[in-house]
C-alpha positions as CSV (number, residue, x, y, z in Angstrom):
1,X,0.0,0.0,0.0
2,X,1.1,3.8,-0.8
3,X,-0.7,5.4,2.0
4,X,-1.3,4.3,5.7
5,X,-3.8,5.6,8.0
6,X,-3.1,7.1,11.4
7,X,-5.0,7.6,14.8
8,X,-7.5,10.4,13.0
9,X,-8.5,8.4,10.6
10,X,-6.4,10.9,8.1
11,X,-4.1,9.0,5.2
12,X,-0.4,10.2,5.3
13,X,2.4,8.5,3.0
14,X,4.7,5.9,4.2
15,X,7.8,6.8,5.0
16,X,10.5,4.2,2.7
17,X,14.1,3.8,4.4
18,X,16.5,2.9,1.6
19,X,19.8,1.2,1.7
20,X,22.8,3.2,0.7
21,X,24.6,0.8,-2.1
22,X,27.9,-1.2,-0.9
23,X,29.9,-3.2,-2.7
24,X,29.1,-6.5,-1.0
25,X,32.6,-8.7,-0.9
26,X,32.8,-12.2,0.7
27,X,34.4,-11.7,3.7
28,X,37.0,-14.5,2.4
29,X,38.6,-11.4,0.5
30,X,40.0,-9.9,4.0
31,X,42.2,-12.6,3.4
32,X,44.3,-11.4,0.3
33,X,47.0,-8.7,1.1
34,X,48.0,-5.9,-1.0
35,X,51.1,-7.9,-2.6
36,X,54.1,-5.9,-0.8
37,X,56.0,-6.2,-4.5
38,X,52.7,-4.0,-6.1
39,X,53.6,-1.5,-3.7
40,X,57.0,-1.4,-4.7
41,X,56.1,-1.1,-8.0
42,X,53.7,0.9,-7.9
43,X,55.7,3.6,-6.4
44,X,58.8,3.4,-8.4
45,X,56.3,4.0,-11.5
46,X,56.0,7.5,-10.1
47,X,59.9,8.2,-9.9
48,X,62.7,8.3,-12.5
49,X,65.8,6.7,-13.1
50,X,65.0,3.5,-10.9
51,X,66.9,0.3,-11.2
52,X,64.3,-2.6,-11.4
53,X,66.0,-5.5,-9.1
54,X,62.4,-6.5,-8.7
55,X,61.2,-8.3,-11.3
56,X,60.1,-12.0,-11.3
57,X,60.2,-12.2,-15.0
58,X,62.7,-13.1,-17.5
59,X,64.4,-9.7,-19.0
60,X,65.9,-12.2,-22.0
61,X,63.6,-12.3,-25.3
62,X,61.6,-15.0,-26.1
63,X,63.5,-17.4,-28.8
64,X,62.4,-16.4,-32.5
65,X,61.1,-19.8,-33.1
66,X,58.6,-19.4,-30.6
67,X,57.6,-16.3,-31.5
68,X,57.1,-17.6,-35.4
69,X,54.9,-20.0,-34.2
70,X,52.4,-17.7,-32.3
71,X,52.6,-15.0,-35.3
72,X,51.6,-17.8,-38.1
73,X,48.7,-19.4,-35.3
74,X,47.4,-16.0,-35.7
75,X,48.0,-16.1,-39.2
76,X,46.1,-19.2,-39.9
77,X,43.2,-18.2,-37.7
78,X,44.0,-20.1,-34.2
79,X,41.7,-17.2,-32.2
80,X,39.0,-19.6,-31.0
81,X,38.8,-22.1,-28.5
82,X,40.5,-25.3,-28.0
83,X,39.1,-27.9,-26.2
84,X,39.3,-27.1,-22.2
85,X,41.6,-29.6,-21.6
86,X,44.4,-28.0,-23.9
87,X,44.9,-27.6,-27.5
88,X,45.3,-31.4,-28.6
89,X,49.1,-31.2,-29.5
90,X,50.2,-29.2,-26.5
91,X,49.4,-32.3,-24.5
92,X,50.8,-34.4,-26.5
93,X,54.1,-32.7,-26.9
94,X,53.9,-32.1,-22.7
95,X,53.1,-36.0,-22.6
96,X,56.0,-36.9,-24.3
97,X,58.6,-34.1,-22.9
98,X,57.7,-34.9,-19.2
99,X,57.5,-38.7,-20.2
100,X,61.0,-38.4,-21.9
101,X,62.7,-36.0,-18.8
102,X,61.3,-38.2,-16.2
103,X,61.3,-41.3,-17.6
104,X,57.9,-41.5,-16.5
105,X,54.8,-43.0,-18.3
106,X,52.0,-40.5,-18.6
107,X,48.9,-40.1,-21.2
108,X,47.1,-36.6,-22.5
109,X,44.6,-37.1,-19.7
110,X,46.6,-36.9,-17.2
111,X,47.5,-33.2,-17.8
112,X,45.3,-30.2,-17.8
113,X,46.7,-26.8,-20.1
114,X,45.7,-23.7,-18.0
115,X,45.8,-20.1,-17.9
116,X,49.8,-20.1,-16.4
117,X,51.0,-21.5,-13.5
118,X,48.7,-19.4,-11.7
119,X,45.5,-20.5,-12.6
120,X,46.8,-23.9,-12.0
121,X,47.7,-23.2,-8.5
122,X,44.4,-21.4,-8.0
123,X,42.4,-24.4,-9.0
124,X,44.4,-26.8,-7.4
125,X,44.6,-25.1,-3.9
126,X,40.9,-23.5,-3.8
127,X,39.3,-27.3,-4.9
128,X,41.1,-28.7,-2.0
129,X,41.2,-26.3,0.5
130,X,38.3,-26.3,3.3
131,X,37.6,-26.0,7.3
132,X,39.4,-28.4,8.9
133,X,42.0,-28.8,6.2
134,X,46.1,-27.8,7.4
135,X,48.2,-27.2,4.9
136,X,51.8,-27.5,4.9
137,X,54.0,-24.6,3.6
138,X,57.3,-23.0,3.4
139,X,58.0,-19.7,5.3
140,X,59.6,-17.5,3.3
141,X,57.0,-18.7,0.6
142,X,55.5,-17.0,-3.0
143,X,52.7,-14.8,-1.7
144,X,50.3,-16.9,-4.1
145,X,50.0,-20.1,-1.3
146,X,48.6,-18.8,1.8
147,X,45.8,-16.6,0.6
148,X,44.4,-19.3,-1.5
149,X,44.1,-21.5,1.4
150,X,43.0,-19.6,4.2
151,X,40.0,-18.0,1.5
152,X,38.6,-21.2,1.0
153,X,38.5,-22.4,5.0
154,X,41.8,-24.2,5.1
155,X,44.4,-23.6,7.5
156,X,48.3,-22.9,7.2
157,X,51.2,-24.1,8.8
158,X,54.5,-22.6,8.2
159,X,57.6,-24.1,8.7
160,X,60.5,-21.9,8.4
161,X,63.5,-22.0,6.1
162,X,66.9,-20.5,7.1
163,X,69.5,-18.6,5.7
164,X,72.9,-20.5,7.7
165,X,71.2,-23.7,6.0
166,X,70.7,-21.8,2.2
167,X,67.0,-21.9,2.8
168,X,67.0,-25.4,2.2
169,X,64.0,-27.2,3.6
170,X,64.4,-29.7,7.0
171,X,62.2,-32.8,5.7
172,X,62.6,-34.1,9.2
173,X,61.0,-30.6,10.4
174,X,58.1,-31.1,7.7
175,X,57.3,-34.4,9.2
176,X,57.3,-33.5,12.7
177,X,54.7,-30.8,11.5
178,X,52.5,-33.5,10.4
179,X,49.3,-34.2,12.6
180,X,45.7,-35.8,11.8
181,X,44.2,-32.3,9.9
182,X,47.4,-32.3,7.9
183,X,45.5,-32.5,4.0
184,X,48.7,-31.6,2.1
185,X,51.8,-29.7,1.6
186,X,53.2,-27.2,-0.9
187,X,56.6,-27.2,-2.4
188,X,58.1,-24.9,-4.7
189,X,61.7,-26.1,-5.8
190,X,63.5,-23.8,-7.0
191,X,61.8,-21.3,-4.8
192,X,60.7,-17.7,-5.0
193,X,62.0,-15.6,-3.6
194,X,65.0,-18.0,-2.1
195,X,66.7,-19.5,-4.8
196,X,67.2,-22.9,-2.7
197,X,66.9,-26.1,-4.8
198,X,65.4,-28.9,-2.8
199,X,67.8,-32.0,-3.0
200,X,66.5,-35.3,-4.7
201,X,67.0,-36.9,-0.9
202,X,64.6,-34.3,0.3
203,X,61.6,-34.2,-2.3
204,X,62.1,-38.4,-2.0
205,X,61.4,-38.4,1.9
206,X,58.5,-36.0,1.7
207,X,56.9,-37.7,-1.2
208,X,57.2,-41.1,0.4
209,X,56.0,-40.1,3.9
210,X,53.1,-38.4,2.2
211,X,52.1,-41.5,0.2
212,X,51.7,-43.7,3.2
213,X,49.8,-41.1,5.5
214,X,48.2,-39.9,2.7
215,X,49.0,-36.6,2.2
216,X,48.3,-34.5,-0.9
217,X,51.7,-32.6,-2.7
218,X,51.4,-29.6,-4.9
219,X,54.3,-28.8,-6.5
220,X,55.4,-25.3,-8.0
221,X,58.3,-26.7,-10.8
222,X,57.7,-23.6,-12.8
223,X,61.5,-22.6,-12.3
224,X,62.5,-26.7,-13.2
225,X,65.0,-25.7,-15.8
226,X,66.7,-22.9,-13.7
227,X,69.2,-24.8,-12.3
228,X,72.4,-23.1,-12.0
229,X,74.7,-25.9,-10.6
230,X,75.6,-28.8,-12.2
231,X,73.2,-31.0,-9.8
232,X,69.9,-33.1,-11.1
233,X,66.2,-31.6,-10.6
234,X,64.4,-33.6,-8.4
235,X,60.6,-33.5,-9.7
236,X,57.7,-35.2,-7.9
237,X,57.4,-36.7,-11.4
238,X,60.5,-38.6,-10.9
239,X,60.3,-39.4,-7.5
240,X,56.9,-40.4,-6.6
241,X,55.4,-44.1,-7.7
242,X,51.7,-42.7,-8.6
243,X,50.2,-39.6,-9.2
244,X,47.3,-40.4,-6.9
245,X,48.8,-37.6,-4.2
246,X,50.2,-35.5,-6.9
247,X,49.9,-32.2,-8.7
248,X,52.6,-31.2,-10.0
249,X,52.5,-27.5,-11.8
250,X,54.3,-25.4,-13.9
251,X,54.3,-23.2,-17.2
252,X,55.8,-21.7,-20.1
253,X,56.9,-17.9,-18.6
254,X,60.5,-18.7,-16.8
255,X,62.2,-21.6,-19.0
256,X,61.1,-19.9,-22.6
257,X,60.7,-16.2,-21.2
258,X,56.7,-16.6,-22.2
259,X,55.3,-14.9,-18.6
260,X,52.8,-12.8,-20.9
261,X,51.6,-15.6,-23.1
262,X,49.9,-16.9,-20.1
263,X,50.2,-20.6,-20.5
264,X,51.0,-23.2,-17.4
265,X,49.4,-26.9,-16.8
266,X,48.7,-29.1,-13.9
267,X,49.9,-32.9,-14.2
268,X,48.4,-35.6,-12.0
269,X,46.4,-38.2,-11.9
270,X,43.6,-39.0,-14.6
271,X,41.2,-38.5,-11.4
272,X,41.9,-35.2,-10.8
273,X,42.5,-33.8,-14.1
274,X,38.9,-35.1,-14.8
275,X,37.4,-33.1,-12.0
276,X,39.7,-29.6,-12.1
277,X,39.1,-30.0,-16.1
278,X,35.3,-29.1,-15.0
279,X,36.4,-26.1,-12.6
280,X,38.7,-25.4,-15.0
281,X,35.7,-24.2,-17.9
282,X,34.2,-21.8,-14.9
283,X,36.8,-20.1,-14.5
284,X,38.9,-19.1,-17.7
285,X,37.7,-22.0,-20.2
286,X,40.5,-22.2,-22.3
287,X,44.3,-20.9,-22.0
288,X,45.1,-18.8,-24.8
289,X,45.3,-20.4,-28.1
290,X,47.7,-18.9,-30.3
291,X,50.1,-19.1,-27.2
292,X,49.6,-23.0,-27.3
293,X,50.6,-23.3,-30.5
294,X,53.8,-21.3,-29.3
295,X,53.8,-23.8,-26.6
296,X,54.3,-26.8,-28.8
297,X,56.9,-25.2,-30.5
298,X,58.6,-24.5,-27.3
299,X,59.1,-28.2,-26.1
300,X,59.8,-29.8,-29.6
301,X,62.0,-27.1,-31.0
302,X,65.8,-26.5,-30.1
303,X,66.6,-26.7,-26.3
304,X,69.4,-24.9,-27.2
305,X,67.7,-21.6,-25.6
306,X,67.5,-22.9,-22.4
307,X,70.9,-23.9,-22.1
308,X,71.9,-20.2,-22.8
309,X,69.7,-18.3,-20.7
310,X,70.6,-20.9,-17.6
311,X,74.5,-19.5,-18.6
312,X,73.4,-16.0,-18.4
313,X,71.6,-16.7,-15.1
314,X,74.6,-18.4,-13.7
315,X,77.1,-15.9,-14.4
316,X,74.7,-13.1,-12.8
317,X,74.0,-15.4,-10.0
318,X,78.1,-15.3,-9.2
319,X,78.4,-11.7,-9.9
320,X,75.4,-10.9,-7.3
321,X,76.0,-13.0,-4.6
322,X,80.1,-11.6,-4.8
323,X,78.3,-7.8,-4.6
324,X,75.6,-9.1,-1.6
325,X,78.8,-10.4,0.2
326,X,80.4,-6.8,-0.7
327,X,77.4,-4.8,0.6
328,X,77.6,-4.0,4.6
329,X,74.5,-5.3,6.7
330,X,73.8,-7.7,4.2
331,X,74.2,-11.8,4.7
332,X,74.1,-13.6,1.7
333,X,74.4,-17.3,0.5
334,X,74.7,-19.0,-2.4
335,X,70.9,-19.7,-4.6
336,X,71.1,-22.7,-6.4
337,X,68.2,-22.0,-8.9
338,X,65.5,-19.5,-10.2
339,X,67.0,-15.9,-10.7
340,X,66.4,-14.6,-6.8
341,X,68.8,-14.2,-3.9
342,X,67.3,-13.3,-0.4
343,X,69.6,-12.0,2.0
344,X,69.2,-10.8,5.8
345,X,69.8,-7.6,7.4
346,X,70.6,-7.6,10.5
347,X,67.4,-9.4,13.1
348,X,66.4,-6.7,14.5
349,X,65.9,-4.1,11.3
350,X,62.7,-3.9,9.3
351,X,63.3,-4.8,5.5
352,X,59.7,-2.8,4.6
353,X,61.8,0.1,5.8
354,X,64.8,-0.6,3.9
355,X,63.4,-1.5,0.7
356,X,61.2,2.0,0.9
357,X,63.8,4.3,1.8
358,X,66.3,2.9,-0.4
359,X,63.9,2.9,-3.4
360,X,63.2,6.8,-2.6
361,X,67.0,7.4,-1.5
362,X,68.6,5.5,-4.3
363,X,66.5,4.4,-7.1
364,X,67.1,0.8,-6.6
365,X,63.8,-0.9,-6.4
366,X,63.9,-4.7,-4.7
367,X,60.7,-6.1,-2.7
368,X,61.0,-6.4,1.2
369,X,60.7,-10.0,3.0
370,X,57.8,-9.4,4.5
371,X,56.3,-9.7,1.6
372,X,56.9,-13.8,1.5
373,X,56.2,-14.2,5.0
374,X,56.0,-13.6,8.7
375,X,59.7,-15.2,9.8
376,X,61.3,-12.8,6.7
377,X,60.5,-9.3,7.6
378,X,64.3,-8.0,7.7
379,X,65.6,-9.9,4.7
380,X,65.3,-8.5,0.9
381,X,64.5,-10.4,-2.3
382,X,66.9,-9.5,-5.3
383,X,66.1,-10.4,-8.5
384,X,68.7,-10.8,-11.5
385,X,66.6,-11.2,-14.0
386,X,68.3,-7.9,-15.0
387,X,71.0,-7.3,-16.9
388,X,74.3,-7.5,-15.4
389,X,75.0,-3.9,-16.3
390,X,72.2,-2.8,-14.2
391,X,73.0,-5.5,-11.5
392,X,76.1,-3.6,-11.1
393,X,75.0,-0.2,-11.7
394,X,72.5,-0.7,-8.6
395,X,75.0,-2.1,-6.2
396,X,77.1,1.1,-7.1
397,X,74.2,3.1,-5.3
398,X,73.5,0.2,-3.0
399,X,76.8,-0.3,-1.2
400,X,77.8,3.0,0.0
401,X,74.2,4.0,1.2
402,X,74.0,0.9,3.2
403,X,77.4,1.6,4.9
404,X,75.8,5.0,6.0
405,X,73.2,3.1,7.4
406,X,73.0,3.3,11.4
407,X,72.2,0.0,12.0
């Protein structure tokens, strides 16, 4: 009714509250923080001359062959949809490159093309994750893990890594961790933002001790051909007897230099591909199309380029890690893969801080610990997936203002 009728007997019009409009979030949002490496970012956009030491993305160019192959997909009209498993030969050519590295046995259904490594963590963390549900993972970690749990209901545990041991994971401190909500644990060898390389020993103890309590293993491989000592990857390809636990994950944007072409997979069992194949069409549907096509070319064409840009890598991995032992307040060690070091300052000094003031003091932008977890707020991440030049340019600015540094 328009009108109600009062005491008198008189009609007056009703009074209508309204809302004022909010933007109506799921409280599971409260659980994603503003990534501490956008804010670095972000704020060296609005300043000049900065050195970038920041960057977790290749700075070397794609290899032309790859790039041939995307421009003639385009070319020939590859803009629709494949099917939402993949484009048919990416899996095949994954199939048989994983097969052949790993010396494992594996068929087009048990791998699922997605949009980067990304997307394939998000699917494979937010299916599982749920009350009740603890999940085991590295502190310092990439800021990717944690959020993804804790917004769908799960529960993290971190266990810390430590500089005096090169970051290297304790397995025998993982499986002391382990209780009865233990649902799974997250590795990511070699690691962002330390560098470390997880030993064969290491990922074999885990992955056994998780098969026979039954223990779920995501594994972030996307740095697997980053390996900057002459020392064998250990995959939880080629170290697990099933894929019935597994799901192991990786892309395209570090080993070819392809981060924008957005295209990663998930490989486990034929189980679980099945089901995150059906999450998989509501969330992006297909990975990019053109950029599979680039894919294939990628893992069937000359290795050569990999071979070269791990050289690169290497040689600014020696020159950093001799200008981090140079630098005053700075403890260093020696990263064995991926292009990130991670040294300390001294325990008791805030790396936000540092990274902030040194950014606005000296140009030199790198992302603050803090930003890859709670045990890691006075350590730095360096990235050298810069040019030597500027590597050494930035330390030029770098050492002298940290030795006026009152720490």
């Amino acid at each position: 009714m328009a009108d109600s009728t009062n005491t008198l007997g008189t009609s007056q019009p009703r009074k209508i509250k309204y809302r004022k409009t909010k933007a109506s979030w799921n409280p599971a949002m409260q659980t994603i923080p503003v990534p501490g490496i956008r804010r670095m970012v972000n704020l060296a956009a609005t300043m000049k001359d900065v050195i970038h030491l920041s960057i977790g993305q290749p700075d070397l160019p794609t290899p032309p062959h790859i790039i041939d192959a995307y421009v003639d997909a385009l070319k020939a009209g590859q803009t629709g949809y494949t099917m939402d498993a993949g484009l048919p030969e990416l899996l095949v050519a994954l199939r048989d490159y994983y097969g052949k590295r790993y010396d494992r046995k594996l068929t087009r259904d048990n791998i699922l093309i997605t949009s980067g490594a990304t997307e394939a963590m998000y699917l494979a963390l937010s299916a599982t994750a749920a009350p009740g549900r603890q999940f085991i993972v590295t502190d310092p970690s990439f800021l990717l893990y944690a959020p993804l749990i804790r917004m769908n209901g799960g529960e993290v545990k971190f266990i810390p890594t430590r500089i005096e041991n090169n970051h290297q994971l304790d397995p025998d401190e993982v499986i002391r961790a382990m209780g009865s909500r233990t649902f799974a644990i997250v590795l990511n060898s070699p690691n962002n933002p330390t560098g470390a390389v997880y030993p064969r020993s290491t990922i074999e103890r885990l992955v056994e001790e998780c098969a026979y309590r039954g223990i779920q293993i995501f594994s972030d491989e996307v740095y697997d051909h980053l390996i900057l000592d002459d020392e064998e990857y250990a995959s939880v390809l080629n170290c697990s007897v099933d894929l019935d636990n597994i799901m192991c994950i990786s892309s395209f944007s570090k080993t070819f230099s392809m981060a924008g072409l957005r295209v990663g997979w998930v490989i486990s069992s034929q189980a679980t591909i099945k089901s995150l194949r059906r999450y998989h069409m509501f969330t992006t549907s297909v990975a990019n199309t053109p950029a599979q096509f680039a894919g294939v070319a990628a893992l069937t064409g000359d290795q050569q380029c990999i071979r070269d840009m791990v050289d690169i890598y290497r040689l600014r991995r020696d020159r950093i890690v001799d200008l981090i032992n140079q630098t005053p307040h700075l403890t260093g060690y020696q990263p064995g893969g991926a292009f990130y070091s991670f040294p300390a300052l001294p325990p008791h000094v805030d790396g936000s801080d540092v990274a902030l003031r040194m950014l606005k003091e000296t140009g030199v932008c790198v992302v603050p610990g803090d930003a890859f977890g709670e045990q890691s707020t006075n350590a730095l991440r360096f990235s050298f997936s810069a040019s030597t030049d500027n590597i050494e340019k930035a330390f030029d600015r770098i050492i002298p203002w940290m030795a006026k540094q009152p720490f």
